[in-house]
TORKE-464045 format. One line per 2 residues: number of its first residue (from 1); for each residue x, y, z of C-alpha. Coordinates in Angstrom, 2 decimals. Example, Ala and Ser with C-alpha at 12.3 -4.5 7.8 and 13.67 -1.06 7.14 Angstrom:
% residues 2
1 = 12.30 -4.50 7.80; 13.67 -1.06 7.14
END
This chain:
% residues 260
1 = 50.88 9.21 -13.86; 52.05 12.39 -11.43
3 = 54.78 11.30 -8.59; 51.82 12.61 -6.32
5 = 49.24 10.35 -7.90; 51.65 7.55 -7.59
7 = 52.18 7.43 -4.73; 48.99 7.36 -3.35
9 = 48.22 4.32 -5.29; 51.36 2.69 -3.58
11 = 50.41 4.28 0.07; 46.63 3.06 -0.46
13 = 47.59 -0.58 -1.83; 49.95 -1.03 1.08
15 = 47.23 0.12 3.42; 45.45 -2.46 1.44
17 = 48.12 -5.51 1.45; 50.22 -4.54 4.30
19 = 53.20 -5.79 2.82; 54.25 -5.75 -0.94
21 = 57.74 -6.44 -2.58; 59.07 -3.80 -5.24
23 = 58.11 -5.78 -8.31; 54.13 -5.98 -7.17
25 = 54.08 -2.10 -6.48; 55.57 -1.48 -9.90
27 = 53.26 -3.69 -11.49; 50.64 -1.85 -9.61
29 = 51.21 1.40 -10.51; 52.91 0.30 -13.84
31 = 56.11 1.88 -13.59; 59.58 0.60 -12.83
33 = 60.99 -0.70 -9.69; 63.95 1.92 -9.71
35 = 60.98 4.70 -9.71; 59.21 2.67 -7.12
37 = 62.07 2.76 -4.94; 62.43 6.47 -4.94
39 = 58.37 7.09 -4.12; 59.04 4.54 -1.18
41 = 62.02 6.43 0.13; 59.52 9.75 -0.09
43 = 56.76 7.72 1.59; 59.30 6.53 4.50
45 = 60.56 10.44 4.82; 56.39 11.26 5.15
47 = 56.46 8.55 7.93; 52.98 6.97 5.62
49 = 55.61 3.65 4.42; 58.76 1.61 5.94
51 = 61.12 0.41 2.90; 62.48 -3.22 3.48
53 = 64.94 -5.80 2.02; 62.96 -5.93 -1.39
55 = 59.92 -4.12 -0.37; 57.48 -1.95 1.63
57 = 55.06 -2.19 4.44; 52.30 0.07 5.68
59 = 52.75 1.74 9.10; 49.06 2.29 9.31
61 = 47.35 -0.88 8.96; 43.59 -0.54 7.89
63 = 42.12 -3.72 9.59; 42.77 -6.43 11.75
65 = 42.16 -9.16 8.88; 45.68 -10.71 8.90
67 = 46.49 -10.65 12.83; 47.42 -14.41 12.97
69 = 46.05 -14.00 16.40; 42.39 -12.90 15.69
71 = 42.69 -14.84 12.42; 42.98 -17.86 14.76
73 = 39.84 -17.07 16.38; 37.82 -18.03 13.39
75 = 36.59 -21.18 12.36; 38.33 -22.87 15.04
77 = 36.63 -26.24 15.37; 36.67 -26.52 11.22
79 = 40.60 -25.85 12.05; 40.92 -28.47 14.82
81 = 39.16 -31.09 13.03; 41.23 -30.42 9.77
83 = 44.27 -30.22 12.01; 43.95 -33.60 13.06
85 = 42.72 -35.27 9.10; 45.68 -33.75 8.00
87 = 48.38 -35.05 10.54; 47.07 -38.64 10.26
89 = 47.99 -38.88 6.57; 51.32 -38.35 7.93
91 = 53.62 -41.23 8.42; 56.18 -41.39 10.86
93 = 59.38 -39.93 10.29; 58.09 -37.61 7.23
95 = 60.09 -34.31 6.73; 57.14 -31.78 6.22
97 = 57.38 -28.49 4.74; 54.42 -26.48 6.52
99 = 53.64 -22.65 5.84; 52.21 -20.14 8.29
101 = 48.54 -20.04 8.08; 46.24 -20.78 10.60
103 = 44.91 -23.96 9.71; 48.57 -25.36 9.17
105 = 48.76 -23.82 12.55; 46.57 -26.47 14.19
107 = 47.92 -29.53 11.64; 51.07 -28.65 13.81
109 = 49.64 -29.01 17.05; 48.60 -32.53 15.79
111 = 51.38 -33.87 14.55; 52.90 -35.07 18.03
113 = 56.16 -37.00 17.34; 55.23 -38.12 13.95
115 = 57.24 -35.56 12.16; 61.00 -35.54 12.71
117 = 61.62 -32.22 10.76; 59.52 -29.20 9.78
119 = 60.81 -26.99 7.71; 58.92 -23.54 8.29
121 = 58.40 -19.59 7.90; 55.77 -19.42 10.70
123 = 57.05 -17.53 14.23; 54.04 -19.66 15.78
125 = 55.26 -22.84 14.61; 58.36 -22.38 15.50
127 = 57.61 -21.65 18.79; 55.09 -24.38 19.02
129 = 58.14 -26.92 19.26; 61.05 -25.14 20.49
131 = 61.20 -26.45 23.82; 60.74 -29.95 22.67
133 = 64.43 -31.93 21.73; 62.33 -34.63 19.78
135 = 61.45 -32.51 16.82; 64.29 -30.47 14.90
137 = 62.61 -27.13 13.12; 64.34 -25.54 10.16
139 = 62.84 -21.77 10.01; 63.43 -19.60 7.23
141 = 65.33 -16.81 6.69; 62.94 -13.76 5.60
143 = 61.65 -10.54 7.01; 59.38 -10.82 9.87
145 = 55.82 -9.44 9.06; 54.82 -9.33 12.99
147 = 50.63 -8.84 12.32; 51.19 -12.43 10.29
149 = 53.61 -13.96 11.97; 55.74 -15.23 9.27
151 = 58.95 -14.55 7.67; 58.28 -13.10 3.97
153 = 60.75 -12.01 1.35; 63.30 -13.36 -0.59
155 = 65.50 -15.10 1.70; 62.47 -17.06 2.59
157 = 61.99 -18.01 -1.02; 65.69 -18.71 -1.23
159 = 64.99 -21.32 1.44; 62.37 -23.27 0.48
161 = 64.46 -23.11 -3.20; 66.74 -25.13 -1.48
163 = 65.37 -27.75 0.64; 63.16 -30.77 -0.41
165 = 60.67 -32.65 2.25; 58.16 -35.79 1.75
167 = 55.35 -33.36 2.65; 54.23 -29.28 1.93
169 = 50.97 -28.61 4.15; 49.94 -25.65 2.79
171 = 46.78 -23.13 3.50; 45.19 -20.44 1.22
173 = 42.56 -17.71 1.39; 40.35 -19.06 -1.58
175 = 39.80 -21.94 -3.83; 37.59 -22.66 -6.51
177 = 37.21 -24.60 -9.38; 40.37 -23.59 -11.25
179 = 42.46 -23.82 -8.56; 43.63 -21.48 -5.16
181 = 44.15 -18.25 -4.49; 45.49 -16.41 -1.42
183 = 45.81 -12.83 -0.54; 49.25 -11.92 -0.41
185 = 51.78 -11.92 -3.84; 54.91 -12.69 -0.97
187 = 53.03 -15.46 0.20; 52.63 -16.78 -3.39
189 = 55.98 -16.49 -3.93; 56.79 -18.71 -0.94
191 = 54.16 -21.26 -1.59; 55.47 -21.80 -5.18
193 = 59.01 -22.49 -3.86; 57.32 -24.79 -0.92
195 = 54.86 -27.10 -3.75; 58.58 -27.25 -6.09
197 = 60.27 -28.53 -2.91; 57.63 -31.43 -1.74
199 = 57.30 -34.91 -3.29; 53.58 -34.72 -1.93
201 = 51.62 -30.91 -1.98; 48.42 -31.03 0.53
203 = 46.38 -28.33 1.01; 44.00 -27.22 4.27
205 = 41.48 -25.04 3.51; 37.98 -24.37 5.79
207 = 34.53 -24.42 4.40; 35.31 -20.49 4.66
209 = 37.51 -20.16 1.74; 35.48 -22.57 -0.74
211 = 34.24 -20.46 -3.63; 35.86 -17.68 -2.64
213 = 39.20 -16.14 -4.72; 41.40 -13.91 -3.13
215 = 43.82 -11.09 -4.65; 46.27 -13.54 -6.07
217 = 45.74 -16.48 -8.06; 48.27 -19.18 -6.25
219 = 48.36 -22.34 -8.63; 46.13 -24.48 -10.81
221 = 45.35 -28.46 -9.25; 48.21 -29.52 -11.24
223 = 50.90 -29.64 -8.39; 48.14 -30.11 -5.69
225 = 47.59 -34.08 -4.14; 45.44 -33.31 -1.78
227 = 42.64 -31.50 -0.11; 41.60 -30.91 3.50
229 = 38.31 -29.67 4.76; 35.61 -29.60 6.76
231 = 31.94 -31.18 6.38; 30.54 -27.99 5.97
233 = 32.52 -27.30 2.65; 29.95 -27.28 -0.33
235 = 29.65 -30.54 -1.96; 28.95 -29.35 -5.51
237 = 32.92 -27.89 -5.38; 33.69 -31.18 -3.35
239 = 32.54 -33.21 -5.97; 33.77 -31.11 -8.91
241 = 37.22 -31.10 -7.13; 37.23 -35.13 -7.05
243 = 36.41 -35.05 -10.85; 38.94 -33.70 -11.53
245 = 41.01 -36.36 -9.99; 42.10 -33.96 -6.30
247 = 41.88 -35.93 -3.43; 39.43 -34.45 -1.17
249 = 39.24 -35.53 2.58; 36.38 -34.34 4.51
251 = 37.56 -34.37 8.07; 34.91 -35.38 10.61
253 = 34.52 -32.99 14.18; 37.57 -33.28 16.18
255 = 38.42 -33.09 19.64; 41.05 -29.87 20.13
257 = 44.80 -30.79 21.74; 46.78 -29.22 23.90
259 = 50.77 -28.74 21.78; 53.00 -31.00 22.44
END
């Protein structure tokens, strides 16, 4: 493949993903990450790429699909209600690993005082609880992906590596039946490090996201206790999902809360 070639691929897949780490663009364009690293410092020099700590990010976004904020728009009673399913299988005093989607988002916002640490790479749960002194919040260290609103890269990884909590409430952009997907590799690579680091892996995922897969497959239901959704999620994957011995709670219609 021509440098010239090659780096369109990585400009148009970054377009694409927004945010990739070397060894995704190298699989990508099948080449190695040193070679990678010099089309990204041509692509930064053409102003089309910005290189960071173990990766690349578009300047020149395509859509609006991963703005946490319009992101949050969607679905938002499915959300609430599966916020609140969610934070009653909590029990008091629980450490709770939570990652930055927006479903986990609203699981947050109905937690209250149950939780006495969440350990986090969101920017919106962070800020959900930092003027409270009843909850302490452990954030990640990472690169700040501002259209997302979470902290990505390897130092996030290295976190989650490292800590261990009673509960991960995770999200995802698909799920079907042999497993979950979501649409970022970064975000994969967190989520594997948050499921390693819980004694308990629960998952919140809309009606939206049932037979659906995404970019990147996430995990089997192996690691996975539980599932959240809504009662407009398709009982045929409901029911195949409980045969194969997943949890599934169907959260009735919930009344949205203010944050605590």
């Amino acid at each position: 493949m021509h440098t010239e070639e090659r780096q369109a691929k990585i400009e148009a897949y970054l377009q694409e993903a927004e945010f990739a780490s070397l060894e995704e663009l190298a699989q990508r364009v099948e080449m190695s990450v040193s070679t990678v690293r010099r089309d990204l410092t041509e692509l930064e020099r053409a102003g089309k790429a910005r290189r960071t700590h173990g990766g690349a990010r578009t300047l020149q976004p395509k859509t609006d699909e991963f703005v946490f904020n319009i992101r949050d728009t969607r679905q938002v009673d499915e959300k609430e209600a599966i916020g609140a399913a969610c934070a009653s299988l909590i029990e008091s005093g629980q450490n709770v690993i939570i990652d930055g989607g927006t479903t986990c988002h609203h699981v947050a916002r109905h937690l209250g005082d149950k939780v006495a640490q969440m350990i986090t790479n969101s920017l919106p749960i962070a800020n959900l609880f930092s003027g409270s002194s009843r909850h302490e919040v452990l954030v990640s260290g990472g690169i700040i992906y501002p259209r997302l609103g979470v902290l990505v890269g390897p130092h996030a990884v290295e976190t989650f590596s490292r800590v261990h909590a009673d509960v991960a409430i995770l999200s995802g952009s698909g799920i079907c039946e042999e497993g979950i997907y979501n649409s970022h590799a970064l975000l994969v690579d967190i989520q594997h490090a948050m499921m390693a680091g819980a004694a308990k892996v629960i998952f919140c995922l809309d009606h939206s996201k049932f037979n659906r897969r995404s970019t990147f497959f996430l995990s089997d239901f192996e690691p996975i206790d539980l599932v959240v959704t809504d009662s407009q999620a398709p009982e045929p994957l409901v029911t195949a999902l409980r045969a194969k011995g997943i949890e599934v709670v169907v959260a009735p219609a919930a009344t949205p809360v203010a944050a605590k």
